[in-house]
C-alpha positions as CSV (number, residue, x, y, z in Angstrom):
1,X,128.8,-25.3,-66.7
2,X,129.9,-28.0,-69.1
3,X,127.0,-30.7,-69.8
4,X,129.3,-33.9,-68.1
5,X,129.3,-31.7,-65.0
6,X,124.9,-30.9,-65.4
7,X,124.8,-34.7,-66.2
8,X,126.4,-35.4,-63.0
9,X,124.4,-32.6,-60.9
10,X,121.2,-34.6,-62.6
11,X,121.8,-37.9,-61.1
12,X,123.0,-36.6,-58.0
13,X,120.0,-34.5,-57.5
14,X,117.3,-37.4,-58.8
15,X,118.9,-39.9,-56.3
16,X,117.3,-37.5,-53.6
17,X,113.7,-37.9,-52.2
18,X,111.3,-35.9,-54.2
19,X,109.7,-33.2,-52.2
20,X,107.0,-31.1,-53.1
21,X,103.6,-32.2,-55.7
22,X,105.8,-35.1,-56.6
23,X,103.1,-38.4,-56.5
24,X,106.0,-40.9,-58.2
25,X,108.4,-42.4,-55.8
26,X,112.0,-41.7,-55.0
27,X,113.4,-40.9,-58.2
28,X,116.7,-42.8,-59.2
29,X,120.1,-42.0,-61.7
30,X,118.3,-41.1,-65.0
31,X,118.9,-43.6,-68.0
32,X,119.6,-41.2,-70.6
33,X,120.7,-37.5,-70.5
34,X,120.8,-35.3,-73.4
35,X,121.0,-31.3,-73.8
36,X,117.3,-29.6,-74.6
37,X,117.5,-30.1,-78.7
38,X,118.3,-33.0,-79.1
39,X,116.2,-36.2,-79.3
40,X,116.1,-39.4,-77.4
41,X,114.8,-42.6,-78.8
42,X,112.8,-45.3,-76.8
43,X,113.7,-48.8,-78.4
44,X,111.0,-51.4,-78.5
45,X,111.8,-55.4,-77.5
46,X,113.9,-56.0,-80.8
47,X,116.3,-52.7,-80.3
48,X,114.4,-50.8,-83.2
49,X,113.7,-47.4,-82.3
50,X,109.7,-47.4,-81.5
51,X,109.5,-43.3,-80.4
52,X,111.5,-40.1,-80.0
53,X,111.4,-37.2,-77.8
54,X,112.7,-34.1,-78.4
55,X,112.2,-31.4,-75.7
56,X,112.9,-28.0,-76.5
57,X,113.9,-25.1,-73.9
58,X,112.2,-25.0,-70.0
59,X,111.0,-21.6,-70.1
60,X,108.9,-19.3,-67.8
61,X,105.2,-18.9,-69.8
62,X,103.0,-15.9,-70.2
63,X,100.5,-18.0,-72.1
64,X,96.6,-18.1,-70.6
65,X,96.6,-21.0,-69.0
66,X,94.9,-21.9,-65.8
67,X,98.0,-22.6,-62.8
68,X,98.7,-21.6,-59.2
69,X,102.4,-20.8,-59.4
70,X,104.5,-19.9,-62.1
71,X,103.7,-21.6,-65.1
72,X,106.6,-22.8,-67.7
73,X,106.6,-24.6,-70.9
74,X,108.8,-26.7,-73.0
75,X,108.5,-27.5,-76.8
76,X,108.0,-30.7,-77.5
77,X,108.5,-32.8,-81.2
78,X,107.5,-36.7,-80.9
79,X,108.4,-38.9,-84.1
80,X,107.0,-42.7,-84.3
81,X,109.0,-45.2,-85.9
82,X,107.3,-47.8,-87.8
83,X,104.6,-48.5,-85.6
84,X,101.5,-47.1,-84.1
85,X,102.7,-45.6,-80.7
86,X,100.7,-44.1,-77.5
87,X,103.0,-40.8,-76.6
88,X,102.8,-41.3,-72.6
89,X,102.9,-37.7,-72.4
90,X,101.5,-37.9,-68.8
91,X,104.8,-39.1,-68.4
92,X,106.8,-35.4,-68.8
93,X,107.4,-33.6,-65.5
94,X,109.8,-30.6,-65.1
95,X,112.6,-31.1,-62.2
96,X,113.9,-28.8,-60.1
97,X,117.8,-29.0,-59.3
98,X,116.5,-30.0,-55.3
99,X,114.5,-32.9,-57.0
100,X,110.9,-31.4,-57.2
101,X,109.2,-32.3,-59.2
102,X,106.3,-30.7,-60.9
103,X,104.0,-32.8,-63.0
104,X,102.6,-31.5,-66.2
105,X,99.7,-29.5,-66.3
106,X,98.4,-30.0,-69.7
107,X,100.0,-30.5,-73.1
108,X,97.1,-29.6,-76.1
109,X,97.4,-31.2,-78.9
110,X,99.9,-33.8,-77.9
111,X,98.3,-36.6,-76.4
112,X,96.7,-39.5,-78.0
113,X,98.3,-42.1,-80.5
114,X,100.7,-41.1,-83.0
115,X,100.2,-43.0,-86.3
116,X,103.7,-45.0,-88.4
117,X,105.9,-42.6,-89.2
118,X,103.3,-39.8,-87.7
119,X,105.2,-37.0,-85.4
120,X,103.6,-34.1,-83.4
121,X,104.7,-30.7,-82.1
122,X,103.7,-28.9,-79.1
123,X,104.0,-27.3,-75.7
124,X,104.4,-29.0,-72.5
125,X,102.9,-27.2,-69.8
126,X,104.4,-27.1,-65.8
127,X,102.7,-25.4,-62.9
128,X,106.0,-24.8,-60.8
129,X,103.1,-24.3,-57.2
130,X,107.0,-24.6,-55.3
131,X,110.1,-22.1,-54.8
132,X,112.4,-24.5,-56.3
133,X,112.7,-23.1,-59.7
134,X,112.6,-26.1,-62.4
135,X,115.3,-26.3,-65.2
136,X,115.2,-29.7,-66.8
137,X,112.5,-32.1,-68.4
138,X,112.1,-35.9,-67.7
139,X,110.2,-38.5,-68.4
140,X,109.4,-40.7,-65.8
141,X,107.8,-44.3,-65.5
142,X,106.5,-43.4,-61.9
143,X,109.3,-45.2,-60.4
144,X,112.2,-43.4,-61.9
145,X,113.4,-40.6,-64.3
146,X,114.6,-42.9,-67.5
147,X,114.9,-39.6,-69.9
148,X,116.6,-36.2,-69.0
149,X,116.3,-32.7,-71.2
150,X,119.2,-30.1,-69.5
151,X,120.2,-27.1,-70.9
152,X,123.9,-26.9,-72.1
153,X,125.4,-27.4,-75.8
154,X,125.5,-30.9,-77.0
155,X,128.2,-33.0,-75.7
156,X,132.0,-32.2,-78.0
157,X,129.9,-28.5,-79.5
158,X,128.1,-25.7,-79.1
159,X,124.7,-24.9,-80.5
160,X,125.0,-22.8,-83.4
């Protein structure tokens, strides 16, 4: 399936009511959509980038981690630009195709502020407690999904 086609089976599927351990509110067409691998900048008031996000492959886990349904994971690398930045990594939910949602479980290592210039790597952890089996990050403000990971080669390539 070609990514322009996942784009549009994104915001089709967020404009449904979430279902499930969802606590945010309907969720709405996604801002920005970009293949797992690729990052996605948040700009700050003046149109400088102030953060990016790049989320890395929605996988099933084996790791140790306390959950209640199937557990998945997704690397994550954040990068601050120029400024001292708080992550919002509470923010990061995996979404099911359906529109479930399944907030993140924990995330070591990641949260807390990132420094100018600093940047971070780790996991992102989702306890998928559902049947709907999740296959995309966002990042949602609690109103609406305004950053979308899907798997798929960047738009106009393929991954090497």
């Amino acid at each position: 399936m070609n990514i322009k086609r996942l784009a549009g089976a994104v915001a089709a599927t967020v404009l449904m009511l979430s279902v499930g351990t969802t606590t945010a509110g309907p969720a709405s067409a996604v801002d920005n959509i970009k293949p797992f691998g690729e990052q996605i900048r948040i700009l700050d008031n003046t149109g400088a980038p102030e953060i990016g996000y790049t989320v890395m492959d929605l996988r099933p886990s084996s790791d140790p981690m306390p959950h209640k349904g199937q557990l998945y994971e997704a690397m994550l690398t954040i990068q601050a630009f120029g400024v001292q930045v708080d992550p919002k990594i509470r923010r990061f939910n995996a979404r099911a195709q359906n529109s479930t949602l399944y907030p993140l479980l924990q995330a070591p290592g990641l949260e807390g502020m990132l420094a100018p210039g600093g940047s971070a790597t780790g996991k992102l952890y989702f306890d998928a407690v559902g049947p709907d089996v999740p296959f995309s990050v966002v990042y949602n403000d609690g109103m609406r999904d305004i950053l979308a990971w899907i798997p798929g080669p960047p738009e106009g390539g393929t991954r090497p």
